[in-house]
N, C-alpha and C positions, 0 to 999 in steps of 0.2 A: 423563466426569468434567469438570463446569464448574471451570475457574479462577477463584480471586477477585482483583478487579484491584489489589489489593495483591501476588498473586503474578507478575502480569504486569509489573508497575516495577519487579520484580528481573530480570527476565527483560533479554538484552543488544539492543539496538537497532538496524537495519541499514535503510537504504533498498530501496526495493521493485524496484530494479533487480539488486539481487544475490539473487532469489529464485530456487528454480529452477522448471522451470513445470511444471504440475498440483499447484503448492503453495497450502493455505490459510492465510494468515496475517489477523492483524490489527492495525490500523491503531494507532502508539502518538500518534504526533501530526506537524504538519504542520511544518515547521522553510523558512516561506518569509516574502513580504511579505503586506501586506492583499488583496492583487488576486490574484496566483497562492490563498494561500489560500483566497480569498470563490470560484473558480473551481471549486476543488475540491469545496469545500464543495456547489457549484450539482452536480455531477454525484454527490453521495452518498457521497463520500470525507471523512470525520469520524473523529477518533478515537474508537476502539471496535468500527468496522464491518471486519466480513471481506472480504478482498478474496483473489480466484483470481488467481494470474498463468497465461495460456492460451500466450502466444506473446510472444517478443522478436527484433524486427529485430535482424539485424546491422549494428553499426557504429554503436552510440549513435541505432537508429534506433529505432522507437514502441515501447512495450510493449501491448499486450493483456491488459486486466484484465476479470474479471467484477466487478462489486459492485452490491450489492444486487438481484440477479437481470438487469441490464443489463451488456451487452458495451463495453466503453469500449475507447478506443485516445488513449492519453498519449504526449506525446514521450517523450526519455528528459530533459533538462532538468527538465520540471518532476516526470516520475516522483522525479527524483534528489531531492527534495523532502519523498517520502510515506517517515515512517519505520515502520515495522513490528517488532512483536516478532518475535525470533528463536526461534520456538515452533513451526515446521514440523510439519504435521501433511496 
């Protein structure tokens, strides 16, 4: 079943660090400056697009995401950034 993204802005909001991992979520929007966001943006992180969380260092250390079929490794600073619906699936 596709969601309509009217159902997804009711949906509650959370940063992509409190995900837990082998979870797909998606991207609600970027909540940084112009340069973290244009950065994100450069690696395929927009809102809309799905992202995997694989792996999370301990200790505020990198997160391991797939998106868009590449493997990324995000601090946790600027992950604390990427907010995601809360739509676990």
């Amino acid at each position: 079943m596709v969601e309509s993204k009217n159902n997804l802005r009711n949906l509650s909001e959370i940063p992509i660090n409190n995900i837990p991992l082998d979870t797909i979520v998606t991207v609600s929007h970027i909540r940084a400056g112009l340069k973290a966001t244009q950065r994100l943006s450069g690696m395929g992180i927009t809102p809309g697009v799905q992202i995997k969380v694989i792996s999370q260092a301990p200790f505020r250390g990198p997160i391991q995401i797939i998106v868009r079929g590449t493997r990324l490794a995000i601090g946790a600073g600027l992950a604390m950034k990427i907010f995601v619906y809360n739509n676990f699936h």
